[in-house]
Phi, psi and omega in degrees: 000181174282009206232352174091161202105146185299158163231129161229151193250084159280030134343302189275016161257017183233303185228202184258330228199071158285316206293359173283000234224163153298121171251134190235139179222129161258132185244103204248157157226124189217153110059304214234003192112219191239135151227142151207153186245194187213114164256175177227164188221036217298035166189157164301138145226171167230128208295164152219127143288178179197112184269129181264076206283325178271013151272304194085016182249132167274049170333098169232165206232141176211116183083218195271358213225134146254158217196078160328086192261168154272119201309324178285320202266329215070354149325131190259109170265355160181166209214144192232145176225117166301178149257336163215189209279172195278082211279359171172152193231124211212162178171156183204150185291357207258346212237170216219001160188186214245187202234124175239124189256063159355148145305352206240318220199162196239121165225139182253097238239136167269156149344312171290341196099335200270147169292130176269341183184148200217127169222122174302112187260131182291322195243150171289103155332132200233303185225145177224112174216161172287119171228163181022059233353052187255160156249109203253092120332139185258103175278181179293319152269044190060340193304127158296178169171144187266138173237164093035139171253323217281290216253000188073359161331113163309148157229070154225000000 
């Protein structure tokens, strides 16, 4: 880039023709140097990260897409693609993976990228967050409702 450092563009894990696309670039300056990297979208978004700190991973959800970078490097060790967009990206040291919150479904992605647990929703999701050890959903008619964070379990 201009400011110096590797670029890297995973746009082309989203279309043939990302720059037609909504764009996002992360910039990390670290220790070991400069990297940043580049996504795509086919909707507005605004990227969130998430430092996977016992991983060693940057986890960021952009679009339709999440994306496991190495924290030092920028490296992509592995990328979760939704079916529709992704409204939060969640995690805790408590937990053995991070919560990728869909509108529809809920997935808990392991350190490697492989699902540790997946669970399918009646109402379209709106908002998600860790509270009291919960994982607490909003739906779209307003209603909250819990799941487990560890195992996706309802608990009501």
């Amino acid at each position: 880039t201009e400011a110096g450092g590797d670029l890297v563009d995973h746009g082309p894990l989203v279309s043939d023709d990302p720059d037609r696309l909504c764009r996002a670039e992360l910039r990390v300056e670290g220790p070991l140097g400069a990297w940043t990297a580049r996504f795509a979208s086919p909707i507005f978004d605004e990227p969130q990260g998430l430092l996977w700190d016992t991983a060693g991973l940057l986890v960021v959800k952009f679009g339709f897409r999440v994306y496991a970078l190495v924290g030092r490097t920028g490296e992509l060790r592995w990328s979760h693609a939704c079916g529709t967009p992704i409204v939060a990206l969640l995690g805790s040291s408590r937990l053995s993976h991070v919560i990728v919150q869909g509108e529809v479904e809920t997935v808990a992605l392991r350190e490697d990228g492989r699902v540790a647990w997946r669970v399918a929703h009646d109402d379209v999701v709106i908002g998600a967050e860790l509270v009291g050890g919960r994982l607490v959903l909003t739906g779209y008619e307003g209603r909250p409702f819990a799941l487990d964070p560890a195992t996706g379990r309802s608990l009501e």
